[in-house]
ZAMAR-403244 format. One record per residue (C-alpha): x, y, z; residue in one letter. Coordinates in steps of 0.02 Angstrom, whole numbers, padded with zeros to 5 digits, always signed. Layout:
% ZAMAR-403244
XYZA
...
//
This chain:
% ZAMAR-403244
-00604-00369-00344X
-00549-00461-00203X
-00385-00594-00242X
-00320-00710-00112X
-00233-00866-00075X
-00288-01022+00012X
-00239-01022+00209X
-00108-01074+00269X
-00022-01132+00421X
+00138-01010+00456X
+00160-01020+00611X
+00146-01185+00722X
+00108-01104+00892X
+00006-01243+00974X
-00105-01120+01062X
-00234-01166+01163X
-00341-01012+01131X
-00217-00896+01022X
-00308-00708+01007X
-00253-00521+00981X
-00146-00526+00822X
-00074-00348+00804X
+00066-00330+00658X
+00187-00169+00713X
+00235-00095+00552X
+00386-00033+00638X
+00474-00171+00680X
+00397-00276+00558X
+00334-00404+00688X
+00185-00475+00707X
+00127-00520+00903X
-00019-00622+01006X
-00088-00710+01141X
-00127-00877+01219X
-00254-00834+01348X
-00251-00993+01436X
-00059-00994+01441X
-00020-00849+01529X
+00105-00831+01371X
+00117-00704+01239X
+00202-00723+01070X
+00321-00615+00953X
+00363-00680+00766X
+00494-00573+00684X
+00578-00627+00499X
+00527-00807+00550X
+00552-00826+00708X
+00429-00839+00846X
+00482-00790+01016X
+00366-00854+01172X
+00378-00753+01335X
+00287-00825+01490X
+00213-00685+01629X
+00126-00730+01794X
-00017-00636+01751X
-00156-00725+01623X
-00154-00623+01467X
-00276-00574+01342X
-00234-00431+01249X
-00056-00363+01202X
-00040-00192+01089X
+00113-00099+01051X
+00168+00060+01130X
+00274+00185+01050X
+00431+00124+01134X
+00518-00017+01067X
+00501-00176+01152X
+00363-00116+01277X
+00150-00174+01249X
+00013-00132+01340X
-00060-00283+01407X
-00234-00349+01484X
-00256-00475+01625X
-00425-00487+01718X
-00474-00325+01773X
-00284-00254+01764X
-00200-00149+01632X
-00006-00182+01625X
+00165-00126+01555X
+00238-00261+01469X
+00431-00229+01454X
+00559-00346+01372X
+00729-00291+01440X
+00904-00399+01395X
+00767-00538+01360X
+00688-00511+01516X
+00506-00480+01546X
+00461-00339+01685X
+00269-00325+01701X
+00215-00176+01794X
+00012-00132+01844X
-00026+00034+01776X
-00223+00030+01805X
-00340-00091+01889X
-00528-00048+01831X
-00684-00095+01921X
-00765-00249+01852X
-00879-00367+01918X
-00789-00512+02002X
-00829-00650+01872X
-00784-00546+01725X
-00607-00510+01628X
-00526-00394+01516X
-00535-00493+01311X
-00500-00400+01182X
-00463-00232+01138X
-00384-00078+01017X
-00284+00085+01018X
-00392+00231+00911X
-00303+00339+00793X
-00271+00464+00966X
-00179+00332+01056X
-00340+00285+01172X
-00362+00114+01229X
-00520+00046+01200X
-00562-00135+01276X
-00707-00248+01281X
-00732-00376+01452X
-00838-00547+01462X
-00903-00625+01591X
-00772-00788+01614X
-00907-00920+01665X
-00994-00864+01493X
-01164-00825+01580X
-01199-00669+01629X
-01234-00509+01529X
-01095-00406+01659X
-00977-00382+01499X
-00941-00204+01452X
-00852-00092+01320X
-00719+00027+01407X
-00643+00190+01353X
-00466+00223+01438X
-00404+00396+01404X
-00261+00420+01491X
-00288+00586+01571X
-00474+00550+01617X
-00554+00406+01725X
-00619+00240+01627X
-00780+00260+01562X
-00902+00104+01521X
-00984+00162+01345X
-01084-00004+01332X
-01139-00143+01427X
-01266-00316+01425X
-01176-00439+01346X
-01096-00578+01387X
-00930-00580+01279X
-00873-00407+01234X
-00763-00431+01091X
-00682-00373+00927X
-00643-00184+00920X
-00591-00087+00758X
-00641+00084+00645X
-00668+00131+00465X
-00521+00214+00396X
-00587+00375+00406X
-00628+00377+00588X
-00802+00413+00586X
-00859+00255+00637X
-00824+00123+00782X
-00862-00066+00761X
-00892-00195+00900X
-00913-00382+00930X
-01022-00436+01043X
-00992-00619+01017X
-01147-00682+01116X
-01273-00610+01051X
-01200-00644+00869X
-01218-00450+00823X
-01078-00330+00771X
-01139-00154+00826X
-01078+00003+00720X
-01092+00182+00793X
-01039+00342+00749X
-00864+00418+00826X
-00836+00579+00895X
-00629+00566+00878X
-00604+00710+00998X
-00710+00677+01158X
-00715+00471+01122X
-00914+00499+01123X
-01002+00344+01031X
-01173+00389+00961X
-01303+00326+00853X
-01296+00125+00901X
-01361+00020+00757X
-01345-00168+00719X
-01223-00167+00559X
-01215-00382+00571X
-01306-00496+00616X
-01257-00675+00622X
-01375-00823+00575X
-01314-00983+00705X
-01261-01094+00584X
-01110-00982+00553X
-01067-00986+00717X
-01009-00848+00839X
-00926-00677+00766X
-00757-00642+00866X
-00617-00529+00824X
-00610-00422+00675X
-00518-00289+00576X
-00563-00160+00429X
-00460-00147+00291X
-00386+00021+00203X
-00583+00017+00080X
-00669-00004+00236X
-00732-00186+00229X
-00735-00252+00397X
-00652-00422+00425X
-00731-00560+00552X
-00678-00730+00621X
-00813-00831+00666X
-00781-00944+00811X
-00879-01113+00778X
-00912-01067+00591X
-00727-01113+00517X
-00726-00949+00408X
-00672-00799+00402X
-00806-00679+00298X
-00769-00525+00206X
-00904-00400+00245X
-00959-00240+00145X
-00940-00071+00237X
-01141-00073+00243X
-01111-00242+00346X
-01174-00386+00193X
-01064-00525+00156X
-00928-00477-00009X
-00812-00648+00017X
-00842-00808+00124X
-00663-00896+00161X
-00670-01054+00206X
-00523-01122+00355X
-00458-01309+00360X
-00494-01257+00572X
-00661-01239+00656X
-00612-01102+00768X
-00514-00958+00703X
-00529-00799+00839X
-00433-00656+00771X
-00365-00567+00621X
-00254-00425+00590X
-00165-00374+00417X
+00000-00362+00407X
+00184-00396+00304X
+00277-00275+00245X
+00157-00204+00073X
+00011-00256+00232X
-00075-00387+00134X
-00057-00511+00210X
-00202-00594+00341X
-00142-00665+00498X
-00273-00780+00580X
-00263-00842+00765X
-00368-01008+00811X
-00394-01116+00946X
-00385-01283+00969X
-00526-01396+00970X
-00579-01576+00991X
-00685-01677+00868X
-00834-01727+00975X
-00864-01900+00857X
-00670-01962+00918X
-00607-01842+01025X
-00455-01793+00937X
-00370-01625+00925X
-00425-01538+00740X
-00263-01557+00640X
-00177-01374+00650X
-00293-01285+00769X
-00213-01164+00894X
-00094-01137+00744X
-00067-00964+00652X
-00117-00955+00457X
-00087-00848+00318X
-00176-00783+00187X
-00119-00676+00049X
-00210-00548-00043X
-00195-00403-00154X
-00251-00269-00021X
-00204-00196+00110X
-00273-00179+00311X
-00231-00017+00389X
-00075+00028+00503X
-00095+00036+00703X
-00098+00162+00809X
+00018+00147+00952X
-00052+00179+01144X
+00019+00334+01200X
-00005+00354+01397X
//
């Protein structure tokens, strides 16, 4: 039975669209994005670290090597290395996109693979895709027509791939073929009635329930491995985008959000674009790291 702890705000961050939390079990630090910042963040025994790059940033996920991430800016995959506090970016890939569309989120498999999802930036055209990188092969598109490709996870035992395409309010499952990276058998696991808004990024946890923020619906919802809702939990923020698991006995929920504006006065949501906490008493699954 699932036990957990109201949200919380742990981290003021005052993003404007925080995404991508990834918790390296490592180093014990947990690490994200403000898309519309151009910044990414680092939070390590209570202290958050902002680093500012000239490239917009959407995705950040930890390589083997200390102090060094894989990064995503528009159609670019970069190096991200932190050097005597310094930050050196370096372009390792550049993958063919349409010209309106950018790199959102994305996930290393349990190989090392980088797997990332791209959206069409104006929000209207079905031109996002779902990429496979494999280092040693060329970029493969594996799916396409939507307009925001987004979450990216799998169930603990590897047999299955999950992904958000926010959209069309469906989360897709389909089987995984860890060696080749081959996705088969497509079926609609969720789908998401409009008055809980718009499913975004997720996680699965080590039983295999899969873990969604819903954009717009001020929740963040529990499902069962067979995709039907187990918990509904309730934000104080309209907009939470991301979730990974993390702490040291990873049980602990981290939740990124973005701010947002109350259309009756206009004012900023109190603590959106903030990072909250909740605990629990299970545990989310370790990362892999990208291996190039």
């Amino acid at each position: 039975m699932l036990i957990y702890s109201k949200p919380k705000v742990l981290i003021k961050s005052n993003t404007t669209l925080g995404e991508g939390p990834v918790w390296n079990h490592k180093t014990c630090e947990l690490s994200f994005v403000d898309i519309m910042s151009n910044r990414f963040f680092v939070w390590k025994k209570n202290i958050l670290k902002s680093y500012k790059i000239s490239e917009n940033i959407s995705c950040l996920l930890p390589a083997k090597n200390k102090d060094t991430w894989i990064g995503t800016s528009k159609n670019k995959i970069l190096k991200i290395v932190k050097k005597n506090k310094k930050i050196m970016t370096k372009i390792i890939k550049i993958i063919n996109e349409p010209k309106q569309n950018r790199f959102n989120d994305g996930q290393c498999d349990c190989l090392g693979r980088l797997w990332l999802s791209t959206m069409d930036s104006q929000q209207k055209n079905q031109t996002g895709q779902l990429w496979f990188v494999n280092p040693h092969k060329k970029p493969t598109v594996v799916d396409r027509n939507f307009v925001i490709g987004n979450g990216i996870d799998w169930s603990p035992d590897n047999k299955n791939l999950y992904f958000v395409a926010s959209d069309k309010r469906i989360i897709y499952s389909y089987s995984f073929n860890i060696k080749s990276g081959k996705l088969t058998n497509k079926k609609i696991l969720i789908k998401v009635p409009k008055n809980r808004g718009y499913p975004d990024g997720i996680c699965v946890d080590s039983g295999g329930y899969i873990w969604v923020a819903y954009w717009d619906g001020g929740c963040v919802i529990r499902h069962f491995p067979n995709g039907k809702i187990n918990k509904i939990i309730k934000m104080p923020i309209k907009r939470p985008t991301s979730i990974c698991f993390g702490g040291k006995d990873l049980n602990l929920l981290f939740i990124t959000s973005a701010k947002n504006f109350n259309k009756t006065n206009g004012k900023l949501d109190k603590n959106s674009g903030n990072i909250f906490v909740i605990k629990t008493n299970i545990t989310g699954k370790k990362i892999s790291f990208y291996k190039s």
